[in-house]
C-alpha positions in Angstrom: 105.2 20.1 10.1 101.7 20.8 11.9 98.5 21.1 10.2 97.9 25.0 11.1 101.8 25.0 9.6 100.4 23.2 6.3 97.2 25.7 6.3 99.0 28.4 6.9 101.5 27.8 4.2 98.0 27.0 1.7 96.4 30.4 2.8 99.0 32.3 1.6 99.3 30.3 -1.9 96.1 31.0 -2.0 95.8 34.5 -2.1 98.5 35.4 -4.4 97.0 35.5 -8.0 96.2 32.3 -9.7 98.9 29.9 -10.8 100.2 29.2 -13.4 103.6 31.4 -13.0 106.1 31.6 -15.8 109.5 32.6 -15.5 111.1 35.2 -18.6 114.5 36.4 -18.5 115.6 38.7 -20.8 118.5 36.9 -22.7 117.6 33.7 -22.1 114.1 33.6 -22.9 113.5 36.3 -25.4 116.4 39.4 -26.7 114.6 42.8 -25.5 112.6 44.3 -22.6 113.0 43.1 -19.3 112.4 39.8 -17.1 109.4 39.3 -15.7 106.9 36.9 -14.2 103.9 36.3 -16.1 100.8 35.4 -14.0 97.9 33.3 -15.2 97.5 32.4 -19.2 95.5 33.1 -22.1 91.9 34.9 -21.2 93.1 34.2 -17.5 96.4 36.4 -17.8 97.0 39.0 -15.2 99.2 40.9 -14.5 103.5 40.7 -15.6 105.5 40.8 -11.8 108.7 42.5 -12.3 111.6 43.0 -10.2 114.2 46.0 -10.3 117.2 43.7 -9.1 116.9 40.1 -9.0 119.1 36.7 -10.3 117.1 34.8 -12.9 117.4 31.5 -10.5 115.7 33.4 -7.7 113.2 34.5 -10.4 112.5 30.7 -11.6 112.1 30.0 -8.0 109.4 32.3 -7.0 107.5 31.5 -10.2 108.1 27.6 -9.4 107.2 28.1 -5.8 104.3 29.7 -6.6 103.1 26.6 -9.0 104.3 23.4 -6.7 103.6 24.6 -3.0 100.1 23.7 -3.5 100.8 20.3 -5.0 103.9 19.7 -2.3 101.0 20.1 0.4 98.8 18.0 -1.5 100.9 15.5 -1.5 102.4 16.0 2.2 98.5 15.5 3.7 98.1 12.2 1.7 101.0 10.9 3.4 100.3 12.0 7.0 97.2 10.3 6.1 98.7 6.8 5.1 100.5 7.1 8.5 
């Protein structure tokens, strides 16, 4: 993977609203309402992302993705470096 690869892949992280992302599925996580993706936490919360139509694993991805890309490319540029 290139560098403009890696910083394009960053950029976009970047600009989504602020990690932390956690998962909730109705039934699994709590009994009424609907699943949803909450964005940020405590006096950083923002807004709830919800979906009309989606499986909860594609839900716990997306909100995983959005917490580990950074950290995976983090991690990817200190071992190019050790090259």
């Amino acid at each position: 993977m290139t560098e403009l690869e890696l910083k394009n892949i960053f950029e976009i992280c970047n600009n989504a609203t602020k990690a932390p992302w956690e998962s909730y599925v109705e039934g699994r996580d709590f009994t009424s309402g609907s699943s949803f993706i909450m964005t940020g936490e405590n006096e950083n919360r923002d807004y709830d992302i919800e979906f009309l139509k989606i499986r909860p694993e594609d839900q716990d991805f997306i909100a995983m993705a959005r917490n580990v890309i950074p950290q995976l490319i983090d991690e990817i540029k200190k071992l190019k470096s050790q090259l």
